[in-house]
C-alpha positions as CSV (number, residue, x, y, z in Angstrom):
1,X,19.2,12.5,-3.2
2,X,16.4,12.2,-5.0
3,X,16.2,10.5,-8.4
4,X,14.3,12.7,-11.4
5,X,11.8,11.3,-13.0
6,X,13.9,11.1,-16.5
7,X,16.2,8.8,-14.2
8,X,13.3,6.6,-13.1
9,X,12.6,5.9,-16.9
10,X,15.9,5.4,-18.0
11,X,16.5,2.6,-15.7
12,X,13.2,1.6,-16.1
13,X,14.0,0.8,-20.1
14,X,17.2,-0.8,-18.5
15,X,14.9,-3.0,-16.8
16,X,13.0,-4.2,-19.4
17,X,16.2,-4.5,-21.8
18,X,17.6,-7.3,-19.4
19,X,14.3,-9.3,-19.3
20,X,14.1,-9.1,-22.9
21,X,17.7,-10.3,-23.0
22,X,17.1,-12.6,-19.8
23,X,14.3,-14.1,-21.4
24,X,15.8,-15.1,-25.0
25,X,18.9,-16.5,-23.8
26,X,18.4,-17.7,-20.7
27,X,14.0,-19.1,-20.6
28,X,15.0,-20.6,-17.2
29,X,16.6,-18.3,-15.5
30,X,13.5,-16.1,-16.5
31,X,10.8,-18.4,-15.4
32,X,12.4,-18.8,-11.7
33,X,13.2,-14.9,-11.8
34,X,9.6,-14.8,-12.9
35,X,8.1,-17.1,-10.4
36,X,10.3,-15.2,-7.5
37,X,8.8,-11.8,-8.0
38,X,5.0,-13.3,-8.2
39,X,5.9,-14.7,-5.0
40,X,7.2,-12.0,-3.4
41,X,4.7,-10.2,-4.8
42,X,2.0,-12.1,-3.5
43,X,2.9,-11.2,-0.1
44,X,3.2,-7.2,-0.6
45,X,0.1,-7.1,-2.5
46,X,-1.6,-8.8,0.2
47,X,-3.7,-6.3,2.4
48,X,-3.0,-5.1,6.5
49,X,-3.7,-7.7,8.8
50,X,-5.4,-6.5,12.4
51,X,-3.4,-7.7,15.3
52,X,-4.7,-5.6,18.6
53,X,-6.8,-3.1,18.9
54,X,-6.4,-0.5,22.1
55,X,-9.4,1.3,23.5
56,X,-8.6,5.3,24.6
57,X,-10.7,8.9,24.7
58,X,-9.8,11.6,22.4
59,X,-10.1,14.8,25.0
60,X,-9.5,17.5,22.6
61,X,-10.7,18.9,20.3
62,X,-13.6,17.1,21.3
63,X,-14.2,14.4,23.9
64,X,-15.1,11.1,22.2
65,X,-14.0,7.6,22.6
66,X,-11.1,6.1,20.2
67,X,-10.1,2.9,19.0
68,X,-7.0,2.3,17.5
69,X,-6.5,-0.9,15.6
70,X,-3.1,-1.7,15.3
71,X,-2.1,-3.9,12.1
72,X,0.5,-5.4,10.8
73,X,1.6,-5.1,6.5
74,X,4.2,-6.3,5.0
75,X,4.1,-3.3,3.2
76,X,5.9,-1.3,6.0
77,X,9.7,-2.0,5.6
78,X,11.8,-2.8,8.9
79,X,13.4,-0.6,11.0
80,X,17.2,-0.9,9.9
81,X,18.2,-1.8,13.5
82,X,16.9,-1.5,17.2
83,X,18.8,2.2,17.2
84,X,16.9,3.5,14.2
85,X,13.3,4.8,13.5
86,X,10.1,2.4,13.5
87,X,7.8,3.0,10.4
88,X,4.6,3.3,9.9
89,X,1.6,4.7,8.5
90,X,-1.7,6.3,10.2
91,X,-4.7,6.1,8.4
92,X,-7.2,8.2,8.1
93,X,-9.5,8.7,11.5
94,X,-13.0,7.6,10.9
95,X,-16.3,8.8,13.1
96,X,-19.0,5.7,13.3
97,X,-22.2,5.6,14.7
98,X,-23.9,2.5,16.7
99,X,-27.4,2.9,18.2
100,X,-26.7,6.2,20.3
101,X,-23.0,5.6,20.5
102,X,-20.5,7.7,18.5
103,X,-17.2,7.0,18.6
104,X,-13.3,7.4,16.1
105,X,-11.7,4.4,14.8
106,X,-8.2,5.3,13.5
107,X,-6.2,2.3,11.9
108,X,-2.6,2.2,12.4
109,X,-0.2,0.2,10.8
110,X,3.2,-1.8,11.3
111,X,5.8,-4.2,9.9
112,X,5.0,-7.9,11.4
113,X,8.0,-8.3,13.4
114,X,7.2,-4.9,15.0
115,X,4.1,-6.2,16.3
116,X,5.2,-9.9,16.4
117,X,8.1,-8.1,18.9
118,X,5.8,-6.6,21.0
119,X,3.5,-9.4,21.8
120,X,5.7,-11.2,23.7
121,X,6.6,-8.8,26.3
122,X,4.3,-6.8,27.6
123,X,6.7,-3.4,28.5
124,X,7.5,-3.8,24.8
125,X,3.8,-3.5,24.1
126,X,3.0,-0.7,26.7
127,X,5.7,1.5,24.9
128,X,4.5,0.8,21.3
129,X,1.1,1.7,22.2
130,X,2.2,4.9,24.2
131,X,4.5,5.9,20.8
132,X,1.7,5.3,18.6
133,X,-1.1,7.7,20.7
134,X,1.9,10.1,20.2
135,X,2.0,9.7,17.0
136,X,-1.5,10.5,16.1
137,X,-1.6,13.1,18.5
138,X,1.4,14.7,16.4
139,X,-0.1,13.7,13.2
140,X,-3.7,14.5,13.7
141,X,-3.2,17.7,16.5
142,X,-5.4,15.5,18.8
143,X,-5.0,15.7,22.6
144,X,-5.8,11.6,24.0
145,X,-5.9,10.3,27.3
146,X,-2.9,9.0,28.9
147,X,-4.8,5.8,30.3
148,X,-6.0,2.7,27.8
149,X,-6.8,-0.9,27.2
150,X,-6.3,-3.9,25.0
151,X,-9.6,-4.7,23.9
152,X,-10.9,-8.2,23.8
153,X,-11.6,-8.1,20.0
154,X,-8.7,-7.9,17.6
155,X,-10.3,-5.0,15.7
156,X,-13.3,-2.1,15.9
157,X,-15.1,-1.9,12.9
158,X,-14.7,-4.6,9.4
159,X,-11.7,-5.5,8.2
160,X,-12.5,-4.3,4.7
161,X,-12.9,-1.0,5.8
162,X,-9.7,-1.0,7.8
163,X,-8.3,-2.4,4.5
164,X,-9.7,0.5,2.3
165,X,-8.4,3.4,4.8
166,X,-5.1,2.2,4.8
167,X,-4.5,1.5,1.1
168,X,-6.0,4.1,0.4
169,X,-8.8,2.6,-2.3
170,X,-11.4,5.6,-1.3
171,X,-8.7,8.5,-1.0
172,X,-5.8,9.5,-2.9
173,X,-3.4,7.1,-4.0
174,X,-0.3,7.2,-0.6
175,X,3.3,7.6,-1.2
176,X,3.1,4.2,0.6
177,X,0.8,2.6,-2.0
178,X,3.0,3.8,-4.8
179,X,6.1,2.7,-3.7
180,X,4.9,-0.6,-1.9
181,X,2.1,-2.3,-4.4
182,X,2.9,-5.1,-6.5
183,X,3.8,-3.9,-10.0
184,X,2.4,-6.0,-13.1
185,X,4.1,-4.2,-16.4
186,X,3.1,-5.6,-19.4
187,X,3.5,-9.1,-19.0
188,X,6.8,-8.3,-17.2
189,X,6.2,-8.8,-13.8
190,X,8.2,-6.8,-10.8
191,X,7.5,-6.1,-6.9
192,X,9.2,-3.1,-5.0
193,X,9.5,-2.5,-1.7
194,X,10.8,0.4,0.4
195,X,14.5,-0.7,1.1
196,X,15.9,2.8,2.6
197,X,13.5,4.1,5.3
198,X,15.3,7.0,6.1
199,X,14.1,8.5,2.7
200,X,10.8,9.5,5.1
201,X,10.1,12.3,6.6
202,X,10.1,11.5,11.0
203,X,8.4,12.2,13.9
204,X,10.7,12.4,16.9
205,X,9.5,11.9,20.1
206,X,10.5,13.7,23.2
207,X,13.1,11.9,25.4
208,X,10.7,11.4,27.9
209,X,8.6,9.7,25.9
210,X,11.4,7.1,24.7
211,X,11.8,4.6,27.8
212,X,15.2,2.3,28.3
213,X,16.7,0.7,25.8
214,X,13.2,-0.8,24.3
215,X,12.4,3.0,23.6
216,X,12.4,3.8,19.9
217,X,11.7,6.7,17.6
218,X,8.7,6.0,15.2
219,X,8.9,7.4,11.4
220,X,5.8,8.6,10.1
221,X,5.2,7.8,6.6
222,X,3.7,10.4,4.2
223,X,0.1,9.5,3.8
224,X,-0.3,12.7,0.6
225,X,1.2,12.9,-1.7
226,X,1.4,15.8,-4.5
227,X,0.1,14.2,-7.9
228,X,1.4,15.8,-11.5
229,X,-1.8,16.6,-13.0
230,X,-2.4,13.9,-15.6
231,X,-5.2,13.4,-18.5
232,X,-7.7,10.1,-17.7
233,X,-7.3,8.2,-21.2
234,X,-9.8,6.7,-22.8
235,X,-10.7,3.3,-21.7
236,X,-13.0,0.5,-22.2
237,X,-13.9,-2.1,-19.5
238,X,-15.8,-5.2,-20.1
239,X,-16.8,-8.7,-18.4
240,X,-16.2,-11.6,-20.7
241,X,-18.8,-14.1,-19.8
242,X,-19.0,-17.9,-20.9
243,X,-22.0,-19.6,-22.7
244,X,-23.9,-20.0,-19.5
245,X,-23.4,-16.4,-18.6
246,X,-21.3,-17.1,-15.8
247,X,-18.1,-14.2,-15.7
248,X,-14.9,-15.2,-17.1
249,X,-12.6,-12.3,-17.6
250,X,-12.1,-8.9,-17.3
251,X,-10.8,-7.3,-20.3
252,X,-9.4,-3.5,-20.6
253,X,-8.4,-1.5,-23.6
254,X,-6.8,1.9,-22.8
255,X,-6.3,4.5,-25.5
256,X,-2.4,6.5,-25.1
257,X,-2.5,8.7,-28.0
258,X,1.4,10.3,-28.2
259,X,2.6,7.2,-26.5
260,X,5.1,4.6,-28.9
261,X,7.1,2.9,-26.1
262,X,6.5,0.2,-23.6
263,X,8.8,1.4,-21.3
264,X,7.0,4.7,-20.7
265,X,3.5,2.6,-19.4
266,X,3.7,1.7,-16.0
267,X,1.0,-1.1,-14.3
268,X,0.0,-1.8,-11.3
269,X,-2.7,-4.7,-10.7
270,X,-4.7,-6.0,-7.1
271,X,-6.7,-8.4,-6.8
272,X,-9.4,-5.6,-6.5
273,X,-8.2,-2.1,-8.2
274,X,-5.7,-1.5,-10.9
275,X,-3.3,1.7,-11.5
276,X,-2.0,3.1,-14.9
277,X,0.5,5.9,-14.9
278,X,2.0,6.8,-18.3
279,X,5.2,9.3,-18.6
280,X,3.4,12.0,-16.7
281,X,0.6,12.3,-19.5
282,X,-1.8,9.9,-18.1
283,X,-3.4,8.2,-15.0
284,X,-6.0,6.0,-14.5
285,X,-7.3,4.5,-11.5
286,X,-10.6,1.8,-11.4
287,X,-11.7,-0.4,-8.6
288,X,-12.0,-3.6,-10.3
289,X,-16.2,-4.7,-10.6
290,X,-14.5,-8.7,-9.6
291,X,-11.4,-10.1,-7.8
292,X,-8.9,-10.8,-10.5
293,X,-5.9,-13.7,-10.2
294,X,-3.1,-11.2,-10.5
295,X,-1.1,-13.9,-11.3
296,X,-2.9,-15.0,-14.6
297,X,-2.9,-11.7,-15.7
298,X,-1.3,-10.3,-19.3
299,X,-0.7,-7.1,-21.0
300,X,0.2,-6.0,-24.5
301,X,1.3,-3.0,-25.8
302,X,0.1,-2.1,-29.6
303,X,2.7,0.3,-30.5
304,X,0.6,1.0,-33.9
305,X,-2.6,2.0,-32.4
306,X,-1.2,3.2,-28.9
307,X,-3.1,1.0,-27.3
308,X,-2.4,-0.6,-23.5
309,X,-4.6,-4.7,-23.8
310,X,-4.9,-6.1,-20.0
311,X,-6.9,-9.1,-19.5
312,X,-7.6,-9.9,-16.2
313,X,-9.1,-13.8,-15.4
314,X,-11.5,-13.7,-12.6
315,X,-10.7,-15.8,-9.1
């Protein structure tokens, strides 16, 4: 069952009710709950990590050679248990050119212990690598080659770029970025994490592609997502700088007109990009011109001019 969006902000005002509450009767309990959620956090926000990266041909539509780095985020909840389907999420498959070569890097991603799994025993490996060409050839309508290898590097192509595809910082914001990222709100700071994986949509494989008792299904999470059209406020961005010029701060002021209530704003903040999605009347989306410490960073709501303060202390 899905949850309406009226739903979401009730419990969201719940939310902020007990912190309130939390936080004026109990400081200590709120500075470990505090402390907690950075930390676990910390980890979600941090980006994929490459782990092995397999070496095939794309046959149709057109021949070409593919490399598929396989990573592992935090991000990408656990199967439930060895009977139930694997997550993950395929990014977005990505021609480059060297010299006169030409070849498709496609980044695919995994929770840790999937991979972790899978390293020590090779069959393990062999089947995860086999479920995971069938995968993008269900996902992406390609036709690969049956035969591969593990490459002696860990990944084709920068890890920043590998980074970007699967978060998503060039395209469209993912159902797994919006779910997954580490949520600063106003000063009151929460993670989430996927914690029910059957709410994705899944790609079953064909028996014969599922092998003895090591064989699993793998669960495609949606990479699209259908956005409610939503006005860009108004915004100004600006680097606060010390005497000597060097950069201090970022600080950002965002206009809500029509907005009087803390608990309709919604923040997110990486170290590199920073979402604000306001009761389905606004979005707004900037890559960051400097890291930021996510963990310094404060918020404040002026309810009499409407106005979202965020000010972001540099790394």
């Amino acid at each position: 069952m899905k949850t309406s969006s009226k739903g979401l902000l009730t419990q969201l005002t719940q939310f902020w009710n007990l912190l309130d509450d939390l936080a004026e009767n109990n400081p200590e309990g709120y500075k470990n709950f505090i402390e907690q959620e950075l930390k676990e956090g910390k980890q979600l926000c941090a980006g994929p990590e490459p782990q092995f990266c397999v070496q095939t041909r794309i046959l149709k539509p057109k021949e070409k050679m593919l490399f598929i780095n396989l990573c592992q985020w935090k991000r990408i909840p656990a199967p439930k248990s060895l009977t139930h389907p694997v997550p993950l999420i395929v990014g977005r498959p990505e021609d480059i050119s060297e010299t006169s070569d030409t070849y498709t890097v496609i980044d695919v991603a995994y929770n840790p212990d999937i991979l972790q799994t899978a390293e020590k025993d090779q069959v393990k490996k062999d089947q995860l690598v086999k479920m995971t060409m069938k995968c993008i050839e269900e996902q992406l309508q390609f036709t690969l080659s049956h035969t591969y290898h593990i490459t002696k590097f860990r990944i084709k192509g920068s890890i920043q770029r590998t980074k970007q595809n699967l978060m998503g910082i060039q395209a469209e914001c993912t159902d797994l970025k919006e779910r997954m990222r580490k949520e600063h709100s106003l000063g009151q700071i929460r993670s989430s994490t996927v914690s029910n994986p059957d709410q994705f949509p899944q790609l079953l494989l064909p028996k014969d592609q599922v092998s003895g008792k090591a064989g699993r299904l793998i669960e495609e999470i949606s990479s699209t997502e259908i956005q409610v059209e939503m006005k860009i406020p108004v915004y100004e961005l600006k680097i606060v700088k010390d005497q000597n010029e060097k950069p201090l701060k970022i600080e950002l002021k965002v206009e809500l007109p029509g907005i009087n209530s803390v608990s309709l704003c919604d923040l997110s903040v990486s170290e590199d990009d920073l979402l604000i999605e306001v009761s389905e009347k606004y979005r707004l989306h900037l890559n960051l011109p400097e890291s930021v410490n996510i963990e310094m960073t404060t918020a404040k709501f002026i309810k009499e001019k409407s106005t979202l303060m965020i000010m972001m202390p540099l790394v």
